[in-house]
N, C-alpha and C positions, 0 to 999 in steps of 0.2 A: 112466759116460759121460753127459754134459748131455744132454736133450732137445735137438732142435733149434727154433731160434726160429722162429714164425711171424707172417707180414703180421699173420691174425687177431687172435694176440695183443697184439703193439702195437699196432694202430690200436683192441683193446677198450679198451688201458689208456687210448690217449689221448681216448678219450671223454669221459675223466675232467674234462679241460682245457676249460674253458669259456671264448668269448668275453664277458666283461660287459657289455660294450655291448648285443650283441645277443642275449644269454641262448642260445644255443646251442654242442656243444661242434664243436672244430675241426675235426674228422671230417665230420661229415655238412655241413660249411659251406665243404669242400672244400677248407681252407687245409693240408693237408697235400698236398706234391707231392714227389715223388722218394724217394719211401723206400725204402732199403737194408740189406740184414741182412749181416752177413759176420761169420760166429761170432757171437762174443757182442758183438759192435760195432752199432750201429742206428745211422745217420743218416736226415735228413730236411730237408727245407727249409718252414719254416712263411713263408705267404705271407701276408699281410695284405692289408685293401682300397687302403691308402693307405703311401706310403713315412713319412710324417709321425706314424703311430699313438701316441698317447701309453702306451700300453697295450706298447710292445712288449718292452721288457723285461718286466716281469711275468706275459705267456703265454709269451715264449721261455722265462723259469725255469720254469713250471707243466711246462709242454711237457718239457723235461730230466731234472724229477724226476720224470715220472710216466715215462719210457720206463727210468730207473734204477730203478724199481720193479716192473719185470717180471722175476720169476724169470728168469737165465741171462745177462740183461744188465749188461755189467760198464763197458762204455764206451759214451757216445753225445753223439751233437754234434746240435747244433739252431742250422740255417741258420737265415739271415730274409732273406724276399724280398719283393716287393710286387707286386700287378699291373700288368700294365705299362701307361701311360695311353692305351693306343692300343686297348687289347682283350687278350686270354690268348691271344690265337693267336700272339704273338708269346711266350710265358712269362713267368713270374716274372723284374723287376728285383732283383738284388741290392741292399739297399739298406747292407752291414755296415761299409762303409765310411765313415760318419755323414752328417749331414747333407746335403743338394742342395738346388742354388738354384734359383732362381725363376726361369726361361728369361728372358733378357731383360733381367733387372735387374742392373748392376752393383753396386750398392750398399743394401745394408738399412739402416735409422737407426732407433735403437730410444726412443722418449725415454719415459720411466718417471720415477716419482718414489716414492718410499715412505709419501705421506700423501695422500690427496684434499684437494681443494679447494685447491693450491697452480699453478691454474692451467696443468698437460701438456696438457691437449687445446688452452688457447690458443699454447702456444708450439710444440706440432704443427703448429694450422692455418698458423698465421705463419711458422714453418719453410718447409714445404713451399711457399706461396703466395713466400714469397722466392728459393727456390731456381729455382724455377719464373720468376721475375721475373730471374732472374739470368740464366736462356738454357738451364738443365740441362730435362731431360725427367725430371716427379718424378708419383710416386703416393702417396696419401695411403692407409692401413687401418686405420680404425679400430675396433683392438681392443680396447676398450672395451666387453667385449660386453653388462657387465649394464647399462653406463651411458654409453651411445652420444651424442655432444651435439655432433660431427662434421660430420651434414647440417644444422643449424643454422648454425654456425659457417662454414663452407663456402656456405650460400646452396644446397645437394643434396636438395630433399625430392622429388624423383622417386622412380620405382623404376626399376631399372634392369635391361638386357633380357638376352635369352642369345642368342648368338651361334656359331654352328660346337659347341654342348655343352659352353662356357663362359659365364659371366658376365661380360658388357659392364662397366666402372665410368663410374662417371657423371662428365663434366668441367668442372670451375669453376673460374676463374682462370686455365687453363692447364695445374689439377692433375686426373690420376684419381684419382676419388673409391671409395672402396668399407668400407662402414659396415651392421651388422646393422640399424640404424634405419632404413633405407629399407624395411626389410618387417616392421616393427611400427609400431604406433599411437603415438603422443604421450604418452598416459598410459598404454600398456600397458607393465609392468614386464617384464622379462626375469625368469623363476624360469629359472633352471638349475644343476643339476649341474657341479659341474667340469670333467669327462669332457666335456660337452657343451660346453661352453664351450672346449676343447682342440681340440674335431673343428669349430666353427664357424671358428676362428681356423686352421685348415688347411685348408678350403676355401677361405678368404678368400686364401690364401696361392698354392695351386696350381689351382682352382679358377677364377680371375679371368683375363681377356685382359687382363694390366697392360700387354701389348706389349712393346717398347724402352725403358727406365729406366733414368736415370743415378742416382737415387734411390729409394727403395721409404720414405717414412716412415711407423712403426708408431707409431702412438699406444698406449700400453699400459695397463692399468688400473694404481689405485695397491695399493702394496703389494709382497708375495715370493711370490705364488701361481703358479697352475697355467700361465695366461698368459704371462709373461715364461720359466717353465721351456718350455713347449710352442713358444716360437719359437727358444730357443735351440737345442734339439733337432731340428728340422723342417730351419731355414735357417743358414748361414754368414750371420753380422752384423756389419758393418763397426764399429758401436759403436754406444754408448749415449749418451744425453743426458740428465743427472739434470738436474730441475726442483726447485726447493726455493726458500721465501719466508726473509728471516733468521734468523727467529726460532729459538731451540734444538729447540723442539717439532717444528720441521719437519726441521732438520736431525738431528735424533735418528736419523726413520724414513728421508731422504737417503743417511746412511751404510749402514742396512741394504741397499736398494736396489742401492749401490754397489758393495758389498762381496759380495752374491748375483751380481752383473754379472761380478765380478773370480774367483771360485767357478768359474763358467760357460764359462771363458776368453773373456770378451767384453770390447772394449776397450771401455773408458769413454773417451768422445772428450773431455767436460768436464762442469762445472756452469753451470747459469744459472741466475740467482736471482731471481725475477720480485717485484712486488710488493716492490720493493726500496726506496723510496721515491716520497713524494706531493709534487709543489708546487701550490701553492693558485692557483689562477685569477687572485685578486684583490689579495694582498699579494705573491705570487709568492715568500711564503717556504714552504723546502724542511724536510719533517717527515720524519724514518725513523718509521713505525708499526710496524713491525712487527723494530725495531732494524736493527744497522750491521754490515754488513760476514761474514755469516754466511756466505754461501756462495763468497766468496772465504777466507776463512781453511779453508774446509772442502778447495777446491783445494787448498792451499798442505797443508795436513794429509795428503792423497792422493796428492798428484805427479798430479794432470791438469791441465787446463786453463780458469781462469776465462774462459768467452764470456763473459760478459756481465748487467748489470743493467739488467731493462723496471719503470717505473715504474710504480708505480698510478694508474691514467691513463681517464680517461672515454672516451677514443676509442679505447684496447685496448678495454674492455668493451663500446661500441657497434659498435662494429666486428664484434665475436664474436656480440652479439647480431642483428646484419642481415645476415649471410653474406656480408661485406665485412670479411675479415682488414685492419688497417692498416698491415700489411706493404706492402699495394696502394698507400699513401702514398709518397710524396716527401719527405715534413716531417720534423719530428725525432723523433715515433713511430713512425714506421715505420720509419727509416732503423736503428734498434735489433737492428730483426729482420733487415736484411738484413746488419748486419756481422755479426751470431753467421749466418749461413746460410753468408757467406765461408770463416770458421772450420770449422765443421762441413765444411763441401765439402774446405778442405785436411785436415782432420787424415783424415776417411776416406779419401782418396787416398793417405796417409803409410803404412798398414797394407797391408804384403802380405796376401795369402791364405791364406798361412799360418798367420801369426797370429789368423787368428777365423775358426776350423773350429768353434766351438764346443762344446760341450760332446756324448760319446758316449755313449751310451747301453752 
């Protein structure tokens, strides 16, 4: 006949399960709550600090294989829960049902692009400043965390205060603002880890008084890293907004991008192709620099939606430069950003909620 299993035993083996972030195992960090033996069956609920953890698949598996690894046990389940944001006296929130929004916010807008320097944090700022111009209630996060240029862009070099055990975001234009650059220096570089990068970008998310939002836009880094996986996972996102210049070399790492969105089950709302052409001040002839027609045939190759092309244009770039988006215009540079904000506003109304639960863990 088995031995009978004891609490002892499990919670020795699961010492074994270490949290990495915080180098200690889950046992003595008290994320084990409800555990249950019944024969050779073991359940438990492993609780985390946050419902957003990036981490949570990888200690639920730790967690599973190390309770299958106690002599006598033959089956066992490993809940996940979170603390609940009010205090533990209320218990662990289940969170196994994926992702949870952002109290308040009806809609996420994700814009990504797959290469730096094709202009996303200017057609972020300009986004959000039109949508905002348009009469919607938008907040700006900029997650950008190694490479924040947000409160520039925006005119936000404050810091900004806390409030009730949240973070106030700072407001410009009529948008909330909230950017890891308000609590670092100008030339102090961001070093961080992934992981770090993952848990910043979730505090920004639930962490923040965004209040009432009919918008949330995420400025994202470029690329397919930890970033754009860590808010699919955290939040339900209405969609994405790829950024890309004509040229092939952009549209190369565009598709990537795209295609990581489409992976994730997040709808890609469209393309804008910024930096789409130049007209000269003085002859007022029109040059493609950077070639024709790239991220519209990239639509047409995807089935989304071509928003729109902003031109290389002195008053976008002054604009970004003085924390005066030219979205805030009436003229014909501005008026650019406010028809793709049009678009954007309908196509994420067009998606039920269904549709972009995003990706489970």
């Amino acid at each position: 006949m088995a031995a009978t299993l004891t609490r002892e035993q499990i919670e020795e083996s699961l010492r074994k399960v270490i949290d990495p972030e915080i180098g200690r195992d889950i046992v003595s960090l008290g994320m084990v709550r409800d555990l249950t033996i019944d024969g050779t069956h073991v359940e438990f609920t492993l609780v985390l600090t946050t419902a957003a953890c990036p981490l949570r698949a990888q200690m639920q598996h730790a967690a599973q294989a190390a309770l299958l690894a106690v002599p006598g046990v033959e089956t066992a389940v490993v809940k996940v829960g979170a603390n609940s944001p009010r205090g533990s006296a209320e218990g662990p929130v289940n969170i196994d049902d994926g992702p949870s929004s952002v109290p308040g916010v009806r809609h996420v807008i994700a814009v990504a692009s797959g290469k730096g320097g094709v202009g996303k944090s200017t057609v972020s700022a300009n986004l959000a400043t039109a949508l905002a111009a348009r009469g919607y209630r938008v907040g700006l996060l900029d997650a950008d965390v190694t490479g924040p240029n947000i409160p520039l862009m925006m005119g936000t070099p404050r810091t900004p205060i806390a409030g009730d055990g949240k973070m106030l975001p700072l407001v410009s234009h009529g948008v909330k603002v909230m950017s890891i650059g308000f609590f670092t220096e100008d030339d102090a570089p961001v070093i961080w880890r992934g992981t770090l990068v993952s848990r910043a970008v979730q505090q920004f998310l639930h962490e923040v008084e965004w209040g009432e939002l009919d918008f949330l836009v995420v400025d994202l880094p470029p690329g397919t890293g930890d970033v754009p996986l860590t808010l699919a996972r955290s939040i339900p996102i209405s969609g994405t907004v790829i950024v890309t210049t004509p040229q092939d070399v952009a549209l190369l790492d565009a598709r990537k991008s795209l295609v990581m969105f489409r992976k994730l089950n997040v709808p890609v709302l469209g393309i804008v192709e910024n930096m789409s052409y130049y007209v000269c001040h003085h002859c007022g002839e029109r040059a493609e620099i950077f070639g024709n027609g790239g991220g519209e045939r990239m639509s047409g190759q995807y089935g989304v939606d071509f928003l729109g092309r902003i031109p290389l244009n002195e008053r976008v770039r002054l604009g970004a430069d003085q924390g005066n988006p030219v979205a805030l215009d009436s003229n014909t540079d501005g008026a650019v950003f406010l028809e793709i904000a049009d678009k954007v506003a309908a196509l994420a109304g067009s998606f039920c909620d269904a549709c972009h639960s995003g990706i489970s863990l």
